[in-house]
N, C-alpha and C positions, 0 to 999 in steps of 0.2 A: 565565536571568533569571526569576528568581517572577514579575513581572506577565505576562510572556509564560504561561508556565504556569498563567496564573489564566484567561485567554481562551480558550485552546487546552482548557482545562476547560468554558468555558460554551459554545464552541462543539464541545466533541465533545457534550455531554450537547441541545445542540440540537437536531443531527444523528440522533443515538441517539432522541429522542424524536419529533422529525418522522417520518424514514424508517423507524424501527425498525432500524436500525443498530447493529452495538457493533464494540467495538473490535477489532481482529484482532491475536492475539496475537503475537509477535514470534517465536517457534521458528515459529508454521506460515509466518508473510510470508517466513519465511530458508530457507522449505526449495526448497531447487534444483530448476530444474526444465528441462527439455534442448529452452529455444527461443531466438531471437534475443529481444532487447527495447532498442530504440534503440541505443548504442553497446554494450551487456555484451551477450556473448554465450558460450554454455556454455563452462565448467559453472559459472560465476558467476552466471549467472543465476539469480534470485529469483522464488519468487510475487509480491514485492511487487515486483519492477521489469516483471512480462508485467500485473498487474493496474492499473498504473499509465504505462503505456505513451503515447507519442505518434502510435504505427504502430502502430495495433492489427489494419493489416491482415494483419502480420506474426506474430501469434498465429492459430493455426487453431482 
């Protein structure tokens, strides 16, 4: 949906300008990596599912 993508635009570039943030690109968020993360677990697992985690105590 455009409006949706019109938000998700002023609040990335909000983000990006407060914290100094940018976007992470999508080959690095997809490249696998050999730890549990909530229910996926290897070798499905993601940088963007361990960096996005709700058990982070489960990342070392």
């Amino acid at each position: 949906m455009p409006e949706r993508q019109a938000v998700a635009d002023v609040l990335s570039r909000k983000i990006e300008e407060r914290f100094g943030a940018s976007k992470l690109p999508r080959d690095i968020a997809e490249t696998p990596v050999p730890l549990y993360a909530q229910w996926v677990e290897p070798p499905e697992t993601t940088l963007f599912h361990v960096l996005f985690t709700n058990e982070p105590g489960n990342v070392p």
